[in-house]
C-alpha positions in Angstrom: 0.0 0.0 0.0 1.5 3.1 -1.0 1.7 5.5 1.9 0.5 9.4 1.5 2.8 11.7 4.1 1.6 13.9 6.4 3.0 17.7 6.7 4.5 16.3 10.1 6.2 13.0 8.3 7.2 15.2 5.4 8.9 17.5 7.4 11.2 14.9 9.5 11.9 13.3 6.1 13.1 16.8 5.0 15.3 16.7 7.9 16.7 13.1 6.9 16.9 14.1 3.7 19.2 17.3 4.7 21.6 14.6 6.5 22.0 12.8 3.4 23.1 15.7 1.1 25.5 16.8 4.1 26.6 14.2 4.1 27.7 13.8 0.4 29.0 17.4 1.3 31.1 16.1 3.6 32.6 13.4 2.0 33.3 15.4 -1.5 36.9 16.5 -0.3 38.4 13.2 0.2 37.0 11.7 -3.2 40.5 11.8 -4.6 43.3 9.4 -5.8 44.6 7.3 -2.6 41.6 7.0 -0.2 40.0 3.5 0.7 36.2 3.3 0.3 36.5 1.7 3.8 38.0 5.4 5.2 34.7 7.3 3.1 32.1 4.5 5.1 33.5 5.6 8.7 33.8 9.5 7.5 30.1 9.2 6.3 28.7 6.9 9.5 30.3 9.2 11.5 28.7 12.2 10.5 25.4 10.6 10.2 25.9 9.8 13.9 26.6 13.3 14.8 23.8 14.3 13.2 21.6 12.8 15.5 20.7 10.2 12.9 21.6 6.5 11.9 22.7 4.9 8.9 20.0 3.3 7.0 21.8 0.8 5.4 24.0 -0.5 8.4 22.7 -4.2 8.5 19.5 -3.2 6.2 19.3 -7.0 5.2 22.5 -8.2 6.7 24.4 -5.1 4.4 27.6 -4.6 6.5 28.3 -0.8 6.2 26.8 2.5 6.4 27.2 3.5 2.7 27.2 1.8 -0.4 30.2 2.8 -2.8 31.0 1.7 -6.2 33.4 2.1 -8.7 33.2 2.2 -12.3 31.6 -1.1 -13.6 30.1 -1.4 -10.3 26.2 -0.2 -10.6 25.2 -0.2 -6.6 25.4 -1.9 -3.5 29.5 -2.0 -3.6 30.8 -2.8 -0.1 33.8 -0.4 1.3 36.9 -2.0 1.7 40.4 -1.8 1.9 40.3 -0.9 -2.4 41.8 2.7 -3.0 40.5 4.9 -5.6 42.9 6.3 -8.2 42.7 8.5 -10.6 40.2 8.0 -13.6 37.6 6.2 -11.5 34.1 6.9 -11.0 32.3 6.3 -8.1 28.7 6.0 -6.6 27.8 6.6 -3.5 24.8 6.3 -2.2 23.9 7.2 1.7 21.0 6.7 3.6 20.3 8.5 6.8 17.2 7.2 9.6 15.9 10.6 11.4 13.6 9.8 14.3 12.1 7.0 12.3 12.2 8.4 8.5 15.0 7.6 5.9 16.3 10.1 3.3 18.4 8.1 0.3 19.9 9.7 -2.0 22.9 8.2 -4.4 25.5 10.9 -6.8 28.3 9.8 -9.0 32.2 11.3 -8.7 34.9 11.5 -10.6 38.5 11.0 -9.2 40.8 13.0 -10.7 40.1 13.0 -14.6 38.6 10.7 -16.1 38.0 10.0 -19.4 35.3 11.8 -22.2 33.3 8.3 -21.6 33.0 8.8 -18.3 32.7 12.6 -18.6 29.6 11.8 -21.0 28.2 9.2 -18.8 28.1 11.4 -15.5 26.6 14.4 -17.8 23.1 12.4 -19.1 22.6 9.8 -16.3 22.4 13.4 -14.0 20.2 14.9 -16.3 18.1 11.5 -17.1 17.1 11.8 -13.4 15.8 15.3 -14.0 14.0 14.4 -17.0 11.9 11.6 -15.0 11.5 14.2 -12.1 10.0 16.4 -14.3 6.7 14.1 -14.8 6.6 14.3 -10.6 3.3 16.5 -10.0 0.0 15.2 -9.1 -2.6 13.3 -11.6 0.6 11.7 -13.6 1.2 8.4 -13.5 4.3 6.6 -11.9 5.3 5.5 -15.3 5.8 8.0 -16.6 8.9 8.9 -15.0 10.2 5.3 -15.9 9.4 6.2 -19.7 11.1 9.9 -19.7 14.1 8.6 -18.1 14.4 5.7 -20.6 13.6 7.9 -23.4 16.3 10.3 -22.6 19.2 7.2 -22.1 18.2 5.9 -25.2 18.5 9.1 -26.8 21.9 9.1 -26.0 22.9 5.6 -26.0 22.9 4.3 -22.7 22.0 1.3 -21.4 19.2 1.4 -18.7 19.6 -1.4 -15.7 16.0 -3.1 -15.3 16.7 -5.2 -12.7 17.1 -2.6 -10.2 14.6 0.3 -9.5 13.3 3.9 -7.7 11.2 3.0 -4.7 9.0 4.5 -1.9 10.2 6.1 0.9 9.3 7.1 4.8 9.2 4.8 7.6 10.9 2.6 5.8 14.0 2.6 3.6 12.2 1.2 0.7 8.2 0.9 0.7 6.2 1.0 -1.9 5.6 1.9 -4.9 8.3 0.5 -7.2 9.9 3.5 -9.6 10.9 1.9 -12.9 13.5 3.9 -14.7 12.1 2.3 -18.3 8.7 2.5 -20.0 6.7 -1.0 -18.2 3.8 -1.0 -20.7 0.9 0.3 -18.4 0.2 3.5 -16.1 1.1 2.1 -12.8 -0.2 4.2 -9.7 -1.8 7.7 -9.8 0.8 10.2 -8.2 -0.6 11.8 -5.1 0.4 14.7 -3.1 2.2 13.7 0.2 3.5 10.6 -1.7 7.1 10.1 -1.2 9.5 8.1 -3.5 13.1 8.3 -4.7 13.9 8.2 -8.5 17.6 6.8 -9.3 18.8 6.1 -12.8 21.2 3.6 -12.9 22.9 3.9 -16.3 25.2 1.8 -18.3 27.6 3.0 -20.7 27.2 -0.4 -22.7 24.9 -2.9 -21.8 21.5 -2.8 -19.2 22.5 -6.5 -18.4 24.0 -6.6 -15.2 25.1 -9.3 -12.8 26.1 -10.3 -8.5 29.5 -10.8 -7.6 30.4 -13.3 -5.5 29.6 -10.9 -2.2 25.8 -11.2 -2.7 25.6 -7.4 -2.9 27.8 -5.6 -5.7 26.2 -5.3 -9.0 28.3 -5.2 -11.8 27.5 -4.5 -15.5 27.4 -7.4 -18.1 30.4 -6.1 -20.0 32.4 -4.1 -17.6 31.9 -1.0 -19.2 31.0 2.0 -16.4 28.0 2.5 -15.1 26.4 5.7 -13.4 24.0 6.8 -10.7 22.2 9.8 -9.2 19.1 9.5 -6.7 17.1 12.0 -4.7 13.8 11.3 -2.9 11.3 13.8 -3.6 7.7 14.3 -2.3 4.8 14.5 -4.8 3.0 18.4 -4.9 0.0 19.4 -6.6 1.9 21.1 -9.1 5.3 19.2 -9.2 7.7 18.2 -6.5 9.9 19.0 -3.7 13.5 17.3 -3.7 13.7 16.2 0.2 17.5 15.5 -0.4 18.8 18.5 -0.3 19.8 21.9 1.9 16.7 22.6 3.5 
């Protein structure tokens, strides 16, 4: 059942949603050449906790850490380690942050260094493919047709678009319903509400949509190793549009 927010849940969600994009704040100085994703997850946690707020993620179905970071083939769910980043890579990271019982998620792609035109051209539309689908977010449209706008833009300029992994609700918990296709799925899908609260993430490929699990159960990697890319905000649904939750409030 899809849950409509009240002005009260909206508002704490704001505030969890504010963690989130402070966090990313916080962690943009040490994206460089040299640092282990395992020294970003304990700058991140540790700034959530400080924030008087908890890492969603942190055992979220047995997931060990408090972000999720993942480097160029990676698509999502990458574990930190003990791996460094050099120069060249891009990285996703995507944080979630539990305010007096509401989750903001939000994930944004990074370069290290420079990085090649590919990658350059990669980060540019999968960005902007996630502000094409949040422009059908207002009232009286249908959830699908974010999925379509955002699939119509990748495919506009070549990129592959994962299917296997989707947008979702968000509130109480980290991922409620409805699910937020970032393709075209044949059929309306749910009215949009006001007070409904979802986050949008394209996830997209710079070759293939196939994608498969590594060996950890969690990291997602594309088909043919090419890069991958991926932005998320949660938003709430207004009458005429949308408010991103995700950021500076």
């Amino acid at each position: 059942m899809i849950q409509i927010k009240t002005k009260e849940e909206i508002a704490l969600m704001k505030k969890a949603g504010e963690i989130v994009y402070l966090t990313h704040k916080h962690l943009i100085p040490y994206i460089k050449e040299g640092i282990t994703t395992k020294e970003l997850d304990k700058l991140a946690e540790e700034f959530i906790l400080k924030s008087n707020a908890i890492p969603s993620f942190k055992n979220y179905n047995g997931y060990p850490s408090s972000i999720c970071t993942s480097i160029n083939e990676e698509v999502v769910h990458g574990i930190p380690s003990n791996r460094t980043l050099k120069n060249g890579d891009i990285i996703s990271i995507d944080i979630g942050a539990c305010y007096k019982g509401y989750h903001g998620d939000s994930a944004w792609s990074y370069k290290v260094g420079n990085i090649s035109s590919e990658k350059e051209y990669l980060l540019k539309h999968t960005e902007l493919a996630l502000y094409e689908g949040l422009k059908q977010v207002k009232e009286g449209n249908y959830l699908n047709d974010i999925g379509t706008a955002i699939e119509k833009y990748a495919h506009s300029h070549n990129l592959g678009v994962v299917r296997e992994l989707v947008g979702h609700g968000v509130g109480k918990k980290l991922h409620e319903e409805p699910d937020v296709p970032n393709y075209n799925i044949r059929k309306k899908g749910p009215l949009l509400k006001e007070g409904m609260t979802i986050a949008i993430e394209p996830m997209l490929n710079l070759g293939t949509h196939k994608v498969y699990i590594k060996d950890d159960d969690w990291t997602i990697v594309t088909g043919d190793n090419k890069p991958s890319a991926h932005f998320e905000h949660t938003v709430v649904v207004t009458k005429d549009g949308y408010e991103i939750l995700t950021k500076k409030g």
